[in-house]
C-alpha positions in Angstrom: 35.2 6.2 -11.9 35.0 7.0 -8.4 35.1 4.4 -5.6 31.5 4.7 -4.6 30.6 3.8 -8.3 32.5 0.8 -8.8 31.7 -0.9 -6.0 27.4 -0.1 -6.9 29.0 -1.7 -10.0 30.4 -4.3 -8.5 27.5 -4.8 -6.5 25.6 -5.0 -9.2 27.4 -7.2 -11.4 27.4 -9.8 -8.7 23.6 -9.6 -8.4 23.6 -10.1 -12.4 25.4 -13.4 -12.2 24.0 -15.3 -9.4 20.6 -14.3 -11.0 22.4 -16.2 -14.4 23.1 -19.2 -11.9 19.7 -19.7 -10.0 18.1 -22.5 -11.3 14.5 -22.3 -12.7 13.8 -25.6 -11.1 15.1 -24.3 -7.6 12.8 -21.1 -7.7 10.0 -22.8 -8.7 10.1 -24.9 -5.5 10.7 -22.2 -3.1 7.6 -20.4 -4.6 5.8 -23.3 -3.9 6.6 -23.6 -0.5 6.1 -19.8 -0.1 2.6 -20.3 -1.4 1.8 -24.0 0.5 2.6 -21.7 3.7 0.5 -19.1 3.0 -2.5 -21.1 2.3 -2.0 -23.4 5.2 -1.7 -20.2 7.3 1.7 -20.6 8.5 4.0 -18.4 9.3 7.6 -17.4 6.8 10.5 -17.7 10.1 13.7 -16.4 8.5 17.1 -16.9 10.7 20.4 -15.8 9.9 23.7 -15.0 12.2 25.4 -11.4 12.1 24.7 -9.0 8.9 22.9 -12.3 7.6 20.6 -11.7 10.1 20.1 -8.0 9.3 18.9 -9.0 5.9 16.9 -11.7 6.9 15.0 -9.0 9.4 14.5 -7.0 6.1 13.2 -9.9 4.4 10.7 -10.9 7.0 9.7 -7.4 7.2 8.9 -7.1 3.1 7.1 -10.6 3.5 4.8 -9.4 6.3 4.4 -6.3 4.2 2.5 -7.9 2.0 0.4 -10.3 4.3 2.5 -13.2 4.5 3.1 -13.4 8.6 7.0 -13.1 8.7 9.4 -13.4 11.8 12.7 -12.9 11.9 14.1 -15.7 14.5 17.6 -15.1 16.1 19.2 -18.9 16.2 20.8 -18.2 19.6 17.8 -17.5 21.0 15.9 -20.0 19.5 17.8 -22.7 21.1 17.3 -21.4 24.3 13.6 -21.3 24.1 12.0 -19.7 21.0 12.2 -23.1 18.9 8.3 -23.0 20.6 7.6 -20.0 17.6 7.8 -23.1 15.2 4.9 -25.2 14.2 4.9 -27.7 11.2 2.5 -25.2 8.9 5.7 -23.2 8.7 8.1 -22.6 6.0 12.1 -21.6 7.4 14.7 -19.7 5.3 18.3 -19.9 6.4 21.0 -17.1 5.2 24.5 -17.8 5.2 27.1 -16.7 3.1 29.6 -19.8 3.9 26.5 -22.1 4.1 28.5 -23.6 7.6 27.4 -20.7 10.1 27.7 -23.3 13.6 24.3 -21.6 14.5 22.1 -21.9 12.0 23.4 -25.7 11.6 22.5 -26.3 15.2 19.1 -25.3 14.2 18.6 -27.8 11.4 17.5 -31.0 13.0 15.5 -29.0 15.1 13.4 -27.7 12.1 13.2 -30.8 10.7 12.0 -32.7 13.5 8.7 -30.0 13.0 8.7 -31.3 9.4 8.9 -27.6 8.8 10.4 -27.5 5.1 14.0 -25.0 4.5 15.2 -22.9 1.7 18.4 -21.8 2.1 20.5 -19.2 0.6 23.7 -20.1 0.6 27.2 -19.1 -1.3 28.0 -22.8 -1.5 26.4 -25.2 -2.9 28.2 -28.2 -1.4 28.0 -26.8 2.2 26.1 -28.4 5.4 22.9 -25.8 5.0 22.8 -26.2 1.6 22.9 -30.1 1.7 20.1 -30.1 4.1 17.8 -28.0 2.9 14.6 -29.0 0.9 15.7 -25.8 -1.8 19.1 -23.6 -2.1 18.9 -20.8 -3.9 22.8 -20.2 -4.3 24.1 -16.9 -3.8 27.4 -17.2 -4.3 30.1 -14.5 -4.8 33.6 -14.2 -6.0 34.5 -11.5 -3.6 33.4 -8.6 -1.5 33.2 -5.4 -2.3 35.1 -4.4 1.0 39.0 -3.4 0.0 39.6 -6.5 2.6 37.3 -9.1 1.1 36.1 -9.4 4.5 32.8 -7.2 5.7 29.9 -9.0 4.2 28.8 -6.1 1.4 28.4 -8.1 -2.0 26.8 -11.5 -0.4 24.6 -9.2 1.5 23.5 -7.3 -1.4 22.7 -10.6 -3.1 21.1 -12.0 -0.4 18.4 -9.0 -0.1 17.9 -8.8 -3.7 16.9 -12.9 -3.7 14.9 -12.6 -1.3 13.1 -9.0 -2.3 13.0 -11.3 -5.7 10.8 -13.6 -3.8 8.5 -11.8 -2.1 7.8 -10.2 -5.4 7.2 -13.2 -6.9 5.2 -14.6 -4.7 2.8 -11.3 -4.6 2.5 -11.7 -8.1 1.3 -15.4 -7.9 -0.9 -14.4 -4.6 -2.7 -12.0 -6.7 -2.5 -9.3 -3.4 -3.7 -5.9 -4.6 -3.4 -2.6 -3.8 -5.9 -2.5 -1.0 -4.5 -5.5 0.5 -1.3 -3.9 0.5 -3.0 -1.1 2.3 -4.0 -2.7 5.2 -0.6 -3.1 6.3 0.5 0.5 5.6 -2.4 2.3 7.4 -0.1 5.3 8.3 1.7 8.0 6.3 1.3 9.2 2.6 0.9 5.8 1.3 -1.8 4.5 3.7 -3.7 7.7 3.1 -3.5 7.4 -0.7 -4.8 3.5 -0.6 -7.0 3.7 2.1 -8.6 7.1 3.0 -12.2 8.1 1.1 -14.3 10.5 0.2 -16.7 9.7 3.1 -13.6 9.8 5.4 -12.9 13.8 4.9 -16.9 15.2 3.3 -18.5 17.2 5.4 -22.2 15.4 5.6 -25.2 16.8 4.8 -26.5 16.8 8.7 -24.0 19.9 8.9 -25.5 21.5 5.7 -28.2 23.4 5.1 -30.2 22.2 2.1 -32.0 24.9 -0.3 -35.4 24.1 -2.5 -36.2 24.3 -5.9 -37.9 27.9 -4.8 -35.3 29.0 -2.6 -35.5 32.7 -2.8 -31.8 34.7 -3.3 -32.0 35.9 0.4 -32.6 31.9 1.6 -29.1 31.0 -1.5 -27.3 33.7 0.3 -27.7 32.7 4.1 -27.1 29.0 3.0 -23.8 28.9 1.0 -22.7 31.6 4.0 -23.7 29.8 7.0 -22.1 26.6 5.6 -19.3 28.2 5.2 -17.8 26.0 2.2 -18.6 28.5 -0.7 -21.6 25.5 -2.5 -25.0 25.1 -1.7 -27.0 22.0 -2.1 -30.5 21.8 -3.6 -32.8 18.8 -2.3 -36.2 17.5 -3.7 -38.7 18.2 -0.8 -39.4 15.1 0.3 -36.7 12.6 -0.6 -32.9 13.6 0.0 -32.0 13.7 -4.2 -29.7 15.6 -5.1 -31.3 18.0 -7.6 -28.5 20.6 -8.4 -26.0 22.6 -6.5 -25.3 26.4 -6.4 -21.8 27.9 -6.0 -20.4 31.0 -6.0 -19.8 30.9 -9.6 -23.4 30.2 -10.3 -24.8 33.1 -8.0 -22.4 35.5 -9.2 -23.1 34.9 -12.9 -26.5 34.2 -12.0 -26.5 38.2 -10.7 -24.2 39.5 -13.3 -27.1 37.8 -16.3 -30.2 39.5 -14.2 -31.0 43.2 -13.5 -30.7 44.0 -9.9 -34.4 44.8 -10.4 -35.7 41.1 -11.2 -33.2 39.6 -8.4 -35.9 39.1 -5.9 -37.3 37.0 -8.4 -34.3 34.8 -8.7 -35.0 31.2 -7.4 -33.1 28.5 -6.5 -33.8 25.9 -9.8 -32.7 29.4 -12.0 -28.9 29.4 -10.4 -28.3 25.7 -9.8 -26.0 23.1 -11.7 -27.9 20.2 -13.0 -26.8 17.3 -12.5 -23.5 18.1 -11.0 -20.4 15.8 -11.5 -20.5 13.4 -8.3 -18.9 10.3 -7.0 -19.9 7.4 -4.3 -19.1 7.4 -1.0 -16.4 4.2 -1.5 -14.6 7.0 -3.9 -10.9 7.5 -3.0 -9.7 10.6 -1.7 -6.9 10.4 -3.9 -9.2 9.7 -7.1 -11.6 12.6 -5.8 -8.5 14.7 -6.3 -8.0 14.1 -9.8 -11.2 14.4 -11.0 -11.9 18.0 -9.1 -8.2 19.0 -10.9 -8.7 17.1 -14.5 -12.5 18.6 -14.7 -12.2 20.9 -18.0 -13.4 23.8 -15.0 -11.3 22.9 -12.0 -13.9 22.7 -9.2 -13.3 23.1 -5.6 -16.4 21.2 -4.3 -17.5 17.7 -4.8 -20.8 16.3 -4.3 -20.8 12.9 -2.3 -23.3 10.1 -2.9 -24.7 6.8 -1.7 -23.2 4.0 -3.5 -25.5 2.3 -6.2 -28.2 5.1 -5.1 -26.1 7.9 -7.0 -27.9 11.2 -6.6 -31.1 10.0 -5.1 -29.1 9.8 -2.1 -26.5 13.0 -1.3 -24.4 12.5 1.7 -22.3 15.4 1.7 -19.7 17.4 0.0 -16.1 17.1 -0.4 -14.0 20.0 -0.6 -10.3 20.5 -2.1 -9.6 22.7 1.1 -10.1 19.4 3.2 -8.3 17.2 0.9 -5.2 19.8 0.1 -5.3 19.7 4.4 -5.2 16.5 5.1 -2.0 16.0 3.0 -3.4 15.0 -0.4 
């Protein structure tokens, strides 16, 4: 077993028995003083001093993630001015390993002057914070995994996994979704996943031109060219229904089925799909994806439609070009 291992392991392990040790009773309370916060509006202000306070950074950070307003507030500062962040809707954690960081004790009567509630995680039970806190979730650990029982590595390990712990918890009982979730992570692969639609990347039909039932093979021709996206669309002549659409597929076996001598004849209503697969405008980009690549014919085009109107109302088409382009 190499090093690096045993101290995951180790890591590990300690994570498995303060999980053993947390009392049902205790969690219970901070979730509801997660959730009394969140539906008073308040904010989650989480302090800690040194690699404590890296963690409780990340914690604040996970929290905000999922639409709980989180701050992470240094306790040096905050006793030189930023106490004013505090407001008695608010719900404080303290993280200390020794549960007697100096700083975060200074902080205390503070707090509770505010009547802001604390929940603590702390390695001793019996220590000031823990004492004075309204719930302890106690992360104690026998040791370190540094070779000098002196870096903070387990307790810090423990101390992100409670509170990760939490904020999962607490989603669970919020009931946030997906899309709320979303709204927070606008950029990158996951925003566009969650957020981006089909309406967002179709080209609309004011940049199309549409063909008629009697569209002659000259009129097919010039209008899947012009468009330039290989799928024509046919329209009913006085509303904007979606009555079929012509690809390249359909003209070229629509040629290959008639002799060259009856192609003038060839209309539009004789080449076109009927009722062609579609989906609404509130369609993810994402979802449009799968159904283009699951189809038991993969197509490349997708028609676009009003939402509750279906395909008496086309709005466009979505191609696989556009979606494969913008990183789907």
């Amino acid at each position: 077993m190499t090093a690096l291992t045993k101290s995951l392991l180790d890591a590990s392990e300690a994570i498995k028995n303060v999980s053993s040790r947390l009392s049902d009773i205790d969690v219970e309370n901070a979730l509801s003083l997660l959730e009394e916060c969140s539906k008073l509006q308040g904010k989650l202000v989480i302090s800690g001093v040194g690699k404590s306070g890296i963690v409780a950074r990340k914690i604040a950070a996970t929290f905000s993630s999922f639409g709980l307003t989180s701050i992470y507030l240094n306790p040096l500062d905050a006793l030189h001015g930023d106490l004013g962040v505090l407001c008695s809707k608010d719900l404080c954690i303290l993280i200390s390993n020794s549960g007697e960081t100096e700083e975060l004790i200074s902080l205390i009567s503070h707090i509770k002057r505010r009547q802001i509630p604390i929940i603590s995680m702390v390695g001793r039970r019996n220590s000031y914070i823990s004492k004075n806190s309204d719930v302890n979730l106690e992360s104690f650990v026998s040791r370190e995994t540094c070779p000098l029982n002196l870096a903070p590595t387990t307790s810090t390990s423990v101390a992100m996994a409670i509170g990760d712990a939490l904020a999962i918890n607490w989603v669970e009982r919020k009931g946030v979704s997906s899309h709320d979730f979303a709204i927070n992570h606008p950029a990158g692969s996951l925003g566009k996943r969650l957020t981006v639609t089909s309406l967002d990347l179709m080209i609309p039909k004011e940049n199309l031109n549409p063909l008629m039932l009697n569209s002659n093979l000259q009129e097919i021709i010039n209008s899947i060219t012009k468009d330039g996206i290989g799928c024509g669309w046919v329209k009913d002549e006085k509303t904007d229904t979606l009555l079929g659409i012509i690809t390249d597929g359909d003209l070229r076996r629509g040629l290959e089925n008639n002799n060259f001598k009856d192609w003038a004849n060839i209309k539009a209503s004789d080449l076109m799909s009927k009722n062609p697969r579609v989906v609404d405008e509130s369609c993810l980009a994402i979802n449009a994806l799968k159904i283009m690549e699951d189809f038991e014919n993969e197509i490349t085009v997708l028609p676009i439609v009003k939402k509750g109107v279906g395909q008496n109302s086309f709005l466009g088409f979505l191609r696989i070009h556009d979606l494969i382009q913008a990183g789907f």
